[in-house]
PAVOMAR-735687 format. One record per atom (N, C-alpha, C): x, z, y; residue number from 1; residue in one letter. Coordinates in steps of 0.1 Angstrom, whole numbers, plus 5000, padded with zeros to 4 digits. Layout:
% PAVOMAR-735687
rec X=X, Z=Z, Y=Y, num=NUM, residuo=A
...
//
This chain:
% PAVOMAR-735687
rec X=0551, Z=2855, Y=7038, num=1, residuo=X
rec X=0559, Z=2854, Y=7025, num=1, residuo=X
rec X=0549, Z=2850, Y=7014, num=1, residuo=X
rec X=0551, Z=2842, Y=7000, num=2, residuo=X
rec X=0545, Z=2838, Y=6992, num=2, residuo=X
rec X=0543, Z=2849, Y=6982, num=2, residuo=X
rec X=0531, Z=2846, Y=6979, num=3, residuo=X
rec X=0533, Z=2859, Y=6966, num=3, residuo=X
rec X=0548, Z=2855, Y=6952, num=3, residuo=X
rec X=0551, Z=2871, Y=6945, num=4, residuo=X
rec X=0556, Z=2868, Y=6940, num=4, residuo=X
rec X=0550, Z=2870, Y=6922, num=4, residuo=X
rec X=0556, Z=2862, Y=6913, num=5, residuo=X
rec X=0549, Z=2863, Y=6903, num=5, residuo=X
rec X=0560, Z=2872, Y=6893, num=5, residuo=X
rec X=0555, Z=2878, Y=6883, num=6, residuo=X
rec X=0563, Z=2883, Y=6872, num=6, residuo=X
rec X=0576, Z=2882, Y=6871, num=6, residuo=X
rec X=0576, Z=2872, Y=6868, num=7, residuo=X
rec X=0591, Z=2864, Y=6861, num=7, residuo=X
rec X=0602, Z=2865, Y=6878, num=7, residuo=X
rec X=0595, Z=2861, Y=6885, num=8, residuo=X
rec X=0607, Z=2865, Y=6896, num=8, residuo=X
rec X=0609, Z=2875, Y=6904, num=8, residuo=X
rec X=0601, Z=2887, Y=6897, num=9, residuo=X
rec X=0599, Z=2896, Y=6902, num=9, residuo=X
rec X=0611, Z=2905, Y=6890, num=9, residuo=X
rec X=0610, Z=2902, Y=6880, num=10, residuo=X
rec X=0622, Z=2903, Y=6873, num=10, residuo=X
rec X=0637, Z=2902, Y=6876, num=10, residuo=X
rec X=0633, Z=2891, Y=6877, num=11, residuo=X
rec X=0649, Z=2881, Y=6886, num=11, residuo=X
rec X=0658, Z=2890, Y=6895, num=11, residuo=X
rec X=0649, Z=2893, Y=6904, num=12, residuo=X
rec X=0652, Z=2898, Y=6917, num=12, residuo=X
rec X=0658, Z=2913, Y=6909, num=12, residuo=X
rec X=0653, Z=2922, Y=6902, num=13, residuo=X
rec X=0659, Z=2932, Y=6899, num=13, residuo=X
rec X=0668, Z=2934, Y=6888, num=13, residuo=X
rec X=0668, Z=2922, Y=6880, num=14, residuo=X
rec X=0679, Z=2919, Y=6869, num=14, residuo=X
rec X=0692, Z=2918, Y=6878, num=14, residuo=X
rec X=0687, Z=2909, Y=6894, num=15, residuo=X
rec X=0701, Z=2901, Y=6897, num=15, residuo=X
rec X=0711, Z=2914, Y=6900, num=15, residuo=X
rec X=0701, Z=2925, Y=6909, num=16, residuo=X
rec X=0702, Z=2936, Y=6916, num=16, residuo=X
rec X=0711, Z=2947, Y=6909, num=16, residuo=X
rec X=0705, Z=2945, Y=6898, num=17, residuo=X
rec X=0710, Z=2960, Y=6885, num=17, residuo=X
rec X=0713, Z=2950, Y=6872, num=17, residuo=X
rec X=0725, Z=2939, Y=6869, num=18, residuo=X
rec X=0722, Z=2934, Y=6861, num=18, residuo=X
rec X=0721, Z=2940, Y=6844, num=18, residuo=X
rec X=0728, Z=2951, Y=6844, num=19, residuo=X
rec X=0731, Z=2959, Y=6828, num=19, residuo=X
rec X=0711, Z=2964, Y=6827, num=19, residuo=X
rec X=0704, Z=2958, Y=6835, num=20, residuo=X
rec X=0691, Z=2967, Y=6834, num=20, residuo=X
rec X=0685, Z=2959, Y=6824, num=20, residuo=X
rec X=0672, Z=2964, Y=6818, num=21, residuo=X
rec X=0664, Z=2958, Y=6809, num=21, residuo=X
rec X=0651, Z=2962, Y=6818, num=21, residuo=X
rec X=0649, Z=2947, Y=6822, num=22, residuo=X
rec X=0632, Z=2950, Y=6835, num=22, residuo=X
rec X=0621, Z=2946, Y=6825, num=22, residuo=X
rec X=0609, Z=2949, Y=6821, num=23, residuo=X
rec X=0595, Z=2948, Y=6819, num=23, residuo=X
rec X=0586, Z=2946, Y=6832, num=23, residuo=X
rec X=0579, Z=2935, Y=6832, num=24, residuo=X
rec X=0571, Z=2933, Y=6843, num=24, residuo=X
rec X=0556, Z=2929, Y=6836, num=24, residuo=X
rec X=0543, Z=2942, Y=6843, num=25, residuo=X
rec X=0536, Z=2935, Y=6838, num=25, residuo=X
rec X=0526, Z=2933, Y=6850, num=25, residuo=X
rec X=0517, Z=2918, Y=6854, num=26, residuo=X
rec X=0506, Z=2918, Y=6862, num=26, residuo=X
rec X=0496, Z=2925, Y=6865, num=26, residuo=X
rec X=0490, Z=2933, Y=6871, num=27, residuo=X
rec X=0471, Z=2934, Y=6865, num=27, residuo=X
rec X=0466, Z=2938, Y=6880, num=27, residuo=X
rec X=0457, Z=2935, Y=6876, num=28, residuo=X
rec X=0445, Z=2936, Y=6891, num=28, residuo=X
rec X=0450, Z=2927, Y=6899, num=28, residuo=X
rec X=0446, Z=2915, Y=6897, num=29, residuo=X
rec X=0455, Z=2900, Y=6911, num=29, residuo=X
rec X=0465, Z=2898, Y=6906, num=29, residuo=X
rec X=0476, Z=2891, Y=6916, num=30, residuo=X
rec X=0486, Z=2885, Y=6916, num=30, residuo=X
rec X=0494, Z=2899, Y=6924, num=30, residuo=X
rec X=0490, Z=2907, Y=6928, num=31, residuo=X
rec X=0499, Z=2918, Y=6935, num=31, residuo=X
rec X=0499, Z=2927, Y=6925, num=31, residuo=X
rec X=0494, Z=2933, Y=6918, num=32, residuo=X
rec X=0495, Z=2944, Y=6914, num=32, residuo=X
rec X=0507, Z=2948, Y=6902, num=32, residuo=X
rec X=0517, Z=2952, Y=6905, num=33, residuo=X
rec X=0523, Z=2951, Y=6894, num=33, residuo=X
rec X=0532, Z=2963, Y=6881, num=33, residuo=X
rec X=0533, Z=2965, Y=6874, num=34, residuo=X
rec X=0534, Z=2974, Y=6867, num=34, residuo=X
rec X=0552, Z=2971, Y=6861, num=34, residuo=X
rec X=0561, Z=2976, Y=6865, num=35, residuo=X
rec X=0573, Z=2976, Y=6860, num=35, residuo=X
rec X=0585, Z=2987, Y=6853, num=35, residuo=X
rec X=0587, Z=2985, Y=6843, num=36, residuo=X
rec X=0597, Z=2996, Y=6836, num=36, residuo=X
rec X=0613, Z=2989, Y=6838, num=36, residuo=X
rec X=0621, Z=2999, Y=6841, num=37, residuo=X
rec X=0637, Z=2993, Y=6843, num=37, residuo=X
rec X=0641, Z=3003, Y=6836, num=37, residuo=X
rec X=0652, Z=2996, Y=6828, num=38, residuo=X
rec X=0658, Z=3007, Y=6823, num=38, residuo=X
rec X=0679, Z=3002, Y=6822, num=38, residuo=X
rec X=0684, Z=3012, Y=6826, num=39, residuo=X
rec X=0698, Z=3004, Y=6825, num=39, residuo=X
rec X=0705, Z=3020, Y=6826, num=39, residuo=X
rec X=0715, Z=3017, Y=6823, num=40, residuo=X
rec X=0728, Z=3027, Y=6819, num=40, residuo=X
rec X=0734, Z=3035, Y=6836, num=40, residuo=X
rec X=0732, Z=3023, Y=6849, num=41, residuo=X
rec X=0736, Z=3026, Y=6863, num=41, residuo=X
rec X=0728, Z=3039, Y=6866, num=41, residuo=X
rec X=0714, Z=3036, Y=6861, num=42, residuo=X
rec X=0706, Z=3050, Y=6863, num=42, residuo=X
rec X=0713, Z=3065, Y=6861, num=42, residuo=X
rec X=0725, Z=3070, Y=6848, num=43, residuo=X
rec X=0727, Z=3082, Y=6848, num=43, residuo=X
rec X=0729, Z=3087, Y=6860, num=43, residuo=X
rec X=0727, Z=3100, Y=6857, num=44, residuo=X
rec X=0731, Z=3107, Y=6866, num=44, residuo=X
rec X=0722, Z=3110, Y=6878, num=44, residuo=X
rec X=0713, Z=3096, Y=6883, num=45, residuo=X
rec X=0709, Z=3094, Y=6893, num=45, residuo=X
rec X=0691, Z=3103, Y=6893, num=45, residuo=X
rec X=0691, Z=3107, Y=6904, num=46, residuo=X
rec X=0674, Z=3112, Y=6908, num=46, residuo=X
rec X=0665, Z=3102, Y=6899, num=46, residuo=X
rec X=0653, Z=3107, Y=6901, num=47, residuo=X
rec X=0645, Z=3096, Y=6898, num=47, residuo=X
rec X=0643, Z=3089, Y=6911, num=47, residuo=X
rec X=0644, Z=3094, Y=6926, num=48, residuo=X
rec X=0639, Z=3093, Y=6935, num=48, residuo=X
rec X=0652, Z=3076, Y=6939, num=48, residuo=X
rec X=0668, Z=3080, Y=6935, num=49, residuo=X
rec X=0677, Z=3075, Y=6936, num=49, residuo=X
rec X=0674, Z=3060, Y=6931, num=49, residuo=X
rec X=0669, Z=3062, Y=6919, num=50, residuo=X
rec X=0671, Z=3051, Y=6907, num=50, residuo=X
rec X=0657, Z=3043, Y=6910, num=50, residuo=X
rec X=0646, Z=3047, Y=6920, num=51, residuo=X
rec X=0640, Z=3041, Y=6926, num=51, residuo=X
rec X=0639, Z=3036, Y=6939, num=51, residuo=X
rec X=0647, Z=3039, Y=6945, num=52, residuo=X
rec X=0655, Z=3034, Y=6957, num=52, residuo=X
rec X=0656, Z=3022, Y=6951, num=52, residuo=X
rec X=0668, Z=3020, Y=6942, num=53, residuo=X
rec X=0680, Z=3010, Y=6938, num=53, residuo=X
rec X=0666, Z=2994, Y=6936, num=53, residuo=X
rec X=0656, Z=3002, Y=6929, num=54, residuo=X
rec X=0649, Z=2992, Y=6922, num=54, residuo=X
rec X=0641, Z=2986, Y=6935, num=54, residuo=X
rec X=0635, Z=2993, Y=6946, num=55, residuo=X
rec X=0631, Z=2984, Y=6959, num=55, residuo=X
rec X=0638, Z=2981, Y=6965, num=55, residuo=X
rec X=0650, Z=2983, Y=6966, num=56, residuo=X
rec X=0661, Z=2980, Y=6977, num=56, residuo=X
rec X=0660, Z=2960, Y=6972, num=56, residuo=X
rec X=0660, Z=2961, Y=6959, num=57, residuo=X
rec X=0666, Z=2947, Y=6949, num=57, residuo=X
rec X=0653, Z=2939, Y=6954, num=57, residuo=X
rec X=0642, Z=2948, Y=6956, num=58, residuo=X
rec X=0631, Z=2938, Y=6959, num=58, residuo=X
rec X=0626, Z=2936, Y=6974, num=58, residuo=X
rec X=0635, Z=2944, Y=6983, num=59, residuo=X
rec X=0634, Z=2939, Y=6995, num=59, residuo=X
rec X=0621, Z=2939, Y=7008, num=59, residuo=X
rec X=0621, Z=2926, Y=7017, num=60, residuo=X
rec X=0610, Z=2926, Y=7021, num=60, residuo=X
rec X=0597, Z=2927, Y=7017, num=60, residuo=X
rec X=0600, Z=2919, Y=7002, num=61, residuo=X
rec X=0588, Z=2915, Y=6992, num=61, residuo=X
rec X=0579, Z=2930, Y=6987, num=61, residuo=X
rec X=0581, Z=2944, Y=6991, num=62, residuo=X
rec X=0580, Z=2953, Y=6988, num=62, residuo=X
rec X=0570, Z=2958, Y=6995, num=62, residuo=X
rec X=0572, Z=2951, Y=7015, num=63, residuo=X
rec X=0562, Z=2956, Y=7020, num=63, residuo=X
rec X=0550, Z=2944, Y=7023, num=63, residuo=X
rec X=0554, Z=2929, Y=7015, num=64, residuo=X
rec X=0547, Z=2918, Y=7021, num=64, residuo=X
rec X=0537, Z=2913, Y=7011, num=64, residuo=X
rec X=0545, Z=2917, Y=6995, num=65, residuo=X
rec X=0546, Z=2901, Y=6985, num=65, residuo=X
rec X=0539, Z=2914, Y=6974, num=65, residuo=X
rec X=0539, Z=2924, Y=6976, num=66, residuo=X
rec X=0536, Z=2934, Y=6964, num=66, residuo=X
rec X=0527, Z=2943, Y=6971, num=66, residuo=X
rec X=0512, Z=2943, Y=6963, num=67, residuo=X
rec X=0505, Z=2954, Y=6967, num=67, residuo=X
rec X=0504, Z=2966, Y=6965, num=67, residuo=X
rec X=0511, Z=2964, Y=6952, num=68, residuo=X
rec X=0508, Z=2979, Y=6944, num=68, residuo=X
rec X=0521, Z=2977, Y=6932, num=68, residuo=X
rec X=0528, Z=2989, Y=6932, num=69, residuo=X
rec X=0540, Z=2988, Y=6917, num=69, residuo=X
rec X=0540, Z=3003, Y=6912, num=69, residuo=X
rec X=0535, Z=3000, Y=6900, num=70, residuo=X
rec X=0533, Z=3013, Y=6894, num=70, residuo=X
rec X=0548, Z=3014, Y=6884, num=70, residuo=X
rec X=0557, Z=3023, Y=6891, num=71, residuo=X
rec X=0574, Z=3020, Y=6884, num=71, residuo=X
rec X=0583, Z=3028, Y=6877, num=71, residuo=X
rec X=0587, Z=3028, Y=6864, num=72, residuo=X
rec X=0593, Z=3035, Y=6858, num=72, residuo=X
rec X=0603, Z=3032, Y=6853, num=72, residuo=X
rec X=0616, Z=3040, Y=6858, num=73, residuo=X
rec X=0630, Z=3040, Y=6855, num=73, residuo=X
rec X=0635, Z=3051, Y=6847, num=73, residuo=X
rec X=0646, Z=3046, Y=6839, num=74, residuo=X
rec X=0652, Z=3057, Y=6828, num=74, residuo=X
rec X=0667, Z=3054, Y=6827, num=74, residuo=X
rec X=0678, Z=3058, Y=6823, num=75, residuo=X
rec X=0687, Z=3056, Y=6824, num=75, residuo=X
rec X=0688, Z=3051, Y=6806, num=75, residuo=X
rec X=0683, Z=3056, Y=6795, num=76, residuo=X
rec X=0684, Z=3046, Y=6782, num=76, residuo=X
rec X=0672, Z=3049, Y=6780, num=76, residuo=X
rec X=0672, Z=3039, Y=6767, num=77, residuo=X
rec X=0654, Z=3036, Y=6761, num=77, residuo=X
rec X=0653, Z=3047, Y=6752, num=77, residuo=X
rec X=0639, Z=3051, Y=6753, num=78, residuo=X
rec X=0636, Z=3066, Y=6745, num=78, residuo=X
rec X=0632, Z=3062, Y=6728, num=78, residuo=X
rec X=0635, Z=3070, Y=6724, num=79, residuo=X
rec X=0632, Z=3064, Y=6709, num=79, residuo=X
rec X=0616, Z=3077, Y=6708, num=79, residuo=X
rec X=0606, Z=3070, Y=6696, num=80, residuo=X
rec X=0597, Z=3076, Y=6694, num=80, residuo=X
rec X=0601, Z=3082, Y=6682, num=80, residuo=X
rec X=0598, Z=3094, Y=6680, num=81, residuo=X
rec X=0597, Z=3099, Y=6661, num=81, residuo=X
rec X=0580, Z=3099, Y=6659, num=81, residuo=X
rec X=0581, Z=3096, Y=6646, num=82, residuo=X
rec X=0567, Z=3096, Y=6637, num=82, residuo=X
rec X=0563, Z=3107, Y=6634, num=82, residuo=X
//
């Protein structure tokens, strides 16, 4: 399988969860990847659940195309106070 890069590493979990808002970021190589999802499908769900959903979307490429995904799912975006 070909490595995959950022942007379609996106794809694949946008197509999967489309209400999500994905963040993808590179580092260490072309495998290592750092991803935040965030969508509304998440309520309710485990964290364990709502990480399922996000490798399920990425498939083979999970055990072949990705070395390392450091992954964080939320059901809405957290606001910071000052």
């Amino acid at each position: 399988m070909m490595p995959i890069d950022s942007q379609q590493l996106e794809q694949l979990i946008a197509s999967a969860i489309p209400d999500a808002e994905v963040s993808v970021r590179c580092f260490s190589g072309d495998d290592h990847f750092e991803v935040e999802v965030i969508s509304p499908t998440f309520a309710g769900k485990t964290r364990v659940a709502q990480h399922k959903m996000v490798y399920a979307a990425l498939g083979d490429r999970m055990r072949q195309a990705i070395h390392a995904l450091a992954l964080t799912t939320r059901a809405e975006r957290t606001t910071k106070t000052h």
